[in-house]
N, C-alpha and C positions, 0 to 999 in steps of 0.2 A: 449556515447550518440550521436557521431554524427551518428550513425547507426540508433539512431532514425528517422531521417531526410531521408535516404531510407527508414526505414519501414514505416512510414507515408505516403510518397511519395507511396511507394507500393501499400497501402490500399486504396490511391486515385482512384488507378488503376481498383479498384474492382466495382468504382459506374457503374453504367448501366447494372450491371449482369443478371436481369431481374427479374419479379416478383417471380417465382419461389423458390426466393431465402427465402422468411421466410418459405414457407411450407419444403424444405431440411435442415435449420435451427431446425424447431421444431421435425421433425423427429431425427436429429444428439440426442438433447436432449434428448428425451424421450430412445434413445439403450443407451447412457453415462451410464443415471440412472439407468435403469435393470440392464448394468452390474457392476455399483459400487453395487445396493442392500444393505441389511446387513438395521442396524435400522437408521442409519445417512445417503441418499443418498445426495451427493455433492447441495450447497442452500437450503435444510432441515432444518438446523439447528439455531433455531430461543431461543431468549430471550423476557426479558420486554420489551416494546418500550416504549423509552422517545423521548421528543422534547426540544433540548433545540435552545433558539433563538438566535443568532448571532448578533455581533450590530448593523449588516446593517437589520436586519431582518429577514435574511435568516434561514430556519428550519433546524437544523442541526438531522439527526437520529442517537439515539444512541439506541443501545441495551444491558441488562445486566441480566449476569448469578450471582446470588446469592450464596453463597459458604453453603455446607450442614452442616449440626451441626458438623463433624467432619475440616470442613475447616476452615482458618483463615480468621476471621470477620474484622481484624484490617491491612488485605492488596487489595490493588486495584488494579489491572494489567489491563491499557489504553491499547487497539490495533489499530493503524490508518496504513490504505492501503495504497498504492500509485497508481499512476495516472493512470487512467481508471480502475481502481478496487473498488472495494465493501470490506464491515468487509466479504466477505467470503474467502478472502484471508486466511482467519486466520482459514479454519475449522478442522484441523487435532490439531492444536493449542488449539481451544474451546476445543473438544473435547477432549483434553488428561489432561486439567487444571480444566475442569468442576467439580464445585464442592470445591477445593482448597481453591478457594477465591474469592473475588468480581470482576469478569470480565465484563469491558465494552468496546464495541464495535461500534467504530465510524465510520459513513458513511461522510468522510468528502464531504463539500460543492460542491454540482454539480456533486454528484455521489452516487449512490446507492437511498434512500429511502432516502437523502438530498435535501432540493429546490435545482433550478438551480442558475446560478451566469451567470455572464457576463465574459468577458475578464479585464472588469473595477474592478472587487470585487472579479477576481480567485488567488492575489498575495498569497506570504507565508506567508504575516504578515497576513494578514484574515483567511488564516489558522491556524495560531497558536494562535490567539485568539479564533478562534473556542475551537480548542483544551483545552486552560486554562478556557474558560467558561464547558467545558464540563469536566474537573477536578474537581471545584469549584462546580458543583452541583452532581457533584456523585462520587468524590474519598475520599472516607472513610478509615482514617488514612494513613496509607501509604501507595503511589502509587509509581507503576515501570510503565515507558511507553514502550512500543515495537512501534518501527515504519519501514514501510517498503518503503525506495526509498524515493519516496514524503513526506510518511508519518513519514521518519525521516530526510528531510528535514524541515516538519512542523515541529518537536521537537526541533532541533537545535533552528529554530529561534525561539521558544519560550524561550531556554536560554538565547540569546541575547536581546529578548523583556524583560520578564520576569526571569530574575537571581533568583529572591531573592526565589523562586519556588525549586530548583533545591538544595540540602541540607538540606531544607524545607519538605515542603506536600514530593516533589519528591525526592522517594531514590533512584532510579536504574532506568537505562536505559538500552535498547537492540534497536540496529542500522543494521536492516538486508540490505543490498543489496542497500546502497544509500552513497550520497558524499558530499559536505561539497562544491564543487567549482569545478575549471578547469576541468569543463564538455564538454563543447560543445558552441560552435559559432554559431551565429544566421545566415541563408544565405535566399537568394532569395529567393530560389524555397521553402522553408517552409513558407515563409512571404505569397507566393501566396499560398500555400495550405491554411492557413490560412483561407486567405481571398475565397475560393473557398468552405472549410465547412462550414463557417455562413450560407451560402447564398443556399447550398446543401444538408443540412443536413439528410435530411430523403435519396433522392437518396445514398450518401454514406452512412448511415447507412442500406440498404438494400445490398450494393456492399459488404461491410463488412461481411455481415450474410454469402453470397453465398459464400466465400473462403477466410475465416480470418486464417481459420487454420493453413494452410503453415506459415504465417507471424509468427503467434505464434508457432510453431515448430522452427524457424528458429530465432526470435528474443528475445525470452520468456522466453525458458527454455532451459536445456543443451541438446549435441547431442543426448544423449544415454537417455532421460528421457524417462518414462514410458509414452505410448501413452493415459490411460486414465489419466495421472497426466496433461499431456497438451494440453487436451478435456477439463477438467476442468479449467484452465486457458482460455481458447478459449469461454467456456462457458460464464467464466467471464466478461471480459474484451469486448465479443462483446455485452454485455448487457448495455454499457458506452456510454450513444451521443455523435456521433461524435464532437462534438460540444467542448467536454472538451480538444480534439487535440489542438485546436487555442487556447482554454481561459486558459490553464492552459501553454501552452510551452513557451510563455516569461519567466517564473521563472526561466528557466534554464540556457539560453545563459550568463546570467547575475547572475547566483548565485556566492554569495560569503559568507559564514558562519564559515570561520575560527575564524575570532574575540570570536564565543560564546562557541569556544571547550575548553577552561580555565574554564568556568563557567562547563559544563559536567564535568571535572575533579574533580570537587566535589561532584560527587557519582561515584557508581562502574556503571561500563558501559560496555559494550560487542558489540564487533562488526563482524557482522554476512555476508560471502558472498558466494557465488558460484563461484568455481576455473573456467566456464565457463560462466558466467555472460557477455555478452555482453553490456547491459545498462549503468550500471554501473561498468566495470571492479574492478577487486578486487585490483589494486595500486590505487584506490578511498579508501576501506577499510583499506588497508594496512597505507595510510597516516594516514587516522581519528586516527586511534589503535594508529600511531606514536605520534600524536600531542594532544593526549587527554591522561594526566600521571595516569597510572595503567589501565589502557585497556586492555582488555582481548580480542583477534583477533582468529576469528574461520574461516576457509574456508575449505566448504564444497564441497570434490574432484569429479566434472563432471558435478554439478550442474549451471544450470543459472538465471534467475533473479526471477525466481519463485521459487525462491529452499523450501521456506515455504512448499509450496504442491509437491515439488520433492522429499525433504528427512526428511519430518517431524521432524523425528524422533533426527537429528540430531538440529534442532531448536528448539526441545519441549526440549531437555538435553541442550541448552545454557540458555533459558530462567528458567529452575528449578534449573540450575546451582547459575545464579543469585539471583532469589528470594531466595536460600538459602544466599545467602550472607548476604541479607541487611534484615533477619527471624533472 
């Protein structure tokens, strides 16, 4: 994570790229999609829309796939993204669960089809009450959460917040590509990017558009990933206001979520990373699997912190792995 702190710094670099830069943006878009094609093109892939409200007020969007007469009515599989990402992190995932069971899909607060938040109401505990509100009105019987980075950040401290949850409503967990603490130190020069996206934001979200991509090749995914796996990342994540850089990065310098890995230990739990994960290195992974008894430790060999959309395939067999567990 302190690699954040350049890649951020990096993408500073990019405001004043010039107007130009959303018309080569929507161009980038529109050749991605021709050539993914096929009936699911990448942001396609859409559900019910709910709104459930947050306690500060904030509209949190969730979307939900209903499972077909052959799927299990009596399981819920939560998916929450992580930072600057949208539920389409999770679209190889929708798609290969569709249908199973009840899948919902969370745009947490100040990102995607969520209101915004400030810096004041971007912490983890707001998150995870999101979260436990958005359980409480749609997880029907039992729920497994998947969360990725942040978003199993926001899970942890919902164990911490809410225990009693977790051997409860919640049977299974799946922890892709996120850590628990001893991330990253907070320094200067982010305190002033900070303060220079409040007050920027549209200029750096245009600098972003005209040449995010290097960043995300280089900070996102692993060396060797497929260049439209990390188009579609690029896609993602520069569709995110800048704005959630400053509101959401205090959580991190300052995370500490060990205390609630005992309470996890009471479901089966799966910890998922990329053997090239730069964000969150995989001895992040490697510890949680240590310090949460009966964990199950996957690292996926070349991948980095997208590895959801690097190797599907290998997160769609952790996560059926699981819900067969606690089926």
């Amino acid at each position: 994570m302190k690699r954040i702190t350049t890649a951020a710094v990096t993408a500073a670099a990019f405001a004043g790229a010039g107007v130009a830069a959303s018309l080569l943006r929507h161009q980038r878009i529109v050749q991605r999609r021709r050539h993914l094609g096929g009936d699911a093109p990448f942001g396609s892939v859409r559900g019910e829309r709910h709104t459930v409200i947050a306690a500060d007020g904030v509209e949190i969007n969730v979307e939900i796939d209903e499972p077909d007469a052959d799927g299990d009515d009596s399981l819920t599989i939560v998916f929450v993204h992580g930072w600057m990402c949208d539920q389409d992190t999770w679209h190889f995932q929708r798609l290969h669960l569709r249908g199973s069971a009840r899948l919902v899909f969370v745009d947490q607060r100040g990102h995607g089809a969520s209101g915004p938040t400030s810096g004041a109401n971007s912490d983890l505990s707001h998150l995870a009450d999101d979260l436990a509100r958005v359980i409480e009105a749609h997880g029907k019987g039992r729920v497994v959460v998947v969360g990725h980075s942040m978003g199993g950040m926001s899970t942890m401290q919902l164990a911490a917040d809410r225990p009693e949850l977790f051997g409860g409503t919640v049977v299974g967990v799946v922890l892709v590509g996120t850590s628990a603490g001893k991330l990253v130190r907070g320094t200067p020069a982010l305190e002033r990017l900070a303060w220079f996206v409040r007050r920027s934001g549209p200029v750096l979200d245009w600098g972003r558009a005209f040449n995010s991509e290097s960043v995300i090749r280089r900070w996102a995914v692993g060396p060797d990933a497929d260049p439209q796996r990390a188009a579609m990342a690029d896609e993602m994540i520069s569709r995110a206001p800048s704005r959630v850089i400053a509101d959401f990065y205090p959580n991190f310098p300052s995370l500490d979520l060990f205390d609630a890995l005992s309470t996890l230990a009471d479901v089966p739990v799966t910890v998922v990373c990329g053997t090239a994960d730069l964000l969150t290195p995989p001895k992040h992974s490697r510890r949680l699997a240590e310090a949460i008894d009966g964990a199950r430790l996957v690292l996926v060999e070349g991948a980095g912190h997208m590895v959801m959309l690097e190797d599907p395939d290998d997160v769609d067999e952790a996560i059926d792995a699981l819900v067969a567990k606690v089926t």
